[in-house]
BAFI-89862 format. One record per residue (C-alpha): x, y, z. Coordinates in steps of 0.001 Angstrom, whole numbers. Each point is the difference from the previous one (the first is absolute). Layout:
BAFI-89862
+---------+---------+---------+
:       x :       y :       z :
+---------+---------+---------+
:       X :       Y :       Z :
...
+---------+---------+---------+
END
This chain:
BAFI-89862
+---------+---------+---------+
:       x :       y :       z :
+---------+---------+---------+
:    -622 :  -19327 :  -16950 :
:   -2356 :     707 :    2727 :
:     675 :    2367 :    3078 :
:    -214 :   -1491 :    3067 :
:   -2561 :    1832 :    2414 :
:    1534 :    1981 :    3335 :
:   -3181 :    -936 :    1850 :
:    -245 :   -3738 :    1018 :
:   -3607 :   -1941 :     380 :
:    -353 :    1726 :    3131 :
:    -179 :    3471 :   -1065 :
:    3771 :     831 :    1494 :
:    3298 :     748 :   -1541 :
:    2058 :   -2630 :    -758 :
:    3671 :    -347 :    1052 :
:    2325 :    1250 :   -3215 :
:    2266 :   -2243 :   -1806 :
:    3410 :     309 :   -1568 :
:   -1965 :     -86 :   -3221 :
:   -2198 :    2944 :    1289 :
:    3262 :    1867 :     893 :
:    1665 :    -445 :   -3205 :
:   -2689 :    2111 :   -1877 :
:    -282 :    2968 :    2034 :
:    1102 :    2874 :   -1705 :
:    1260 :    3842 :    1401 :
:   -3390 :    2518 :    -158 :
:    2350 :    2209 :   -1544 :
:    -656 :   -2732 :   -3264 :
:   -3030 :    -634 :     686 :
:   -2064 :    2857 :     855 :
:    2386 :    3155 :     -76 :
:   -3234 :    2191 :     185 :
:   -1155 :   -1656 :    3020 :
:    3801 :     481 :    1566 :
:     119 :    3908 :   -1345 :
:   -3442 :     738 :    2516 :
:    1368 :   -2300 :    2703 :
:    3143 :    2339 :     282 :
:   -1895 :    3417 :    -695 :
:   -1580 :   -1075 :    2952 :
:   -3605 :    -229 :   -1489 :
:   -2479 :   -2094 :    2542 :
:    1749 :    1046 :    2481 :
:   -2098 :    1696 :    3294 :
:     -49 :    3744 :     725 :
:     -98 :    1621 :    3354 :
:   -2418 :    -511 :    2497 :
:   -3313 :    2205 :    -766 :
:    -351 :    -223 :    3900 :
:    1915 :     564 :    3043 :
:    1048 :   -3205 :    1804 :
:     713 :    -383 :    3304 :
:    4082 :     906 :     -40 :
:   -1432 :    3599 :    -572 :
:   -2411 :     213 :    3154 :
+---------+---------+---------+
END
């Protein structure tokens, strides 16, 4: 069985079908590491290093 590609011949994302749908699964199953540094909040951006212009 062979996947069928996102990306159509002209380099953009396809539209999804039912089938697509069907086999998405929760990141919880799928990558429960990736979810565990998603909600620890890793990534995410810090406060500004400089001041902006609301503090003038």
């Amino acid at each position: 069985m062979s996947k069928k590609s996102l990306i159509d011949k002209d380099g953009e994302v396809r539209e999804l079908t039912e089938d697509d749908f069907k086999k998405f699964r929760p990141i919880s199953e799928e990558k429960p590491a990736l979810l565990a540094k998603i909600k620890k909040g890793i990534g995410e951006r810090g406060a500004s290093k400089v001041a902006n212009k609301s503090t003038y």
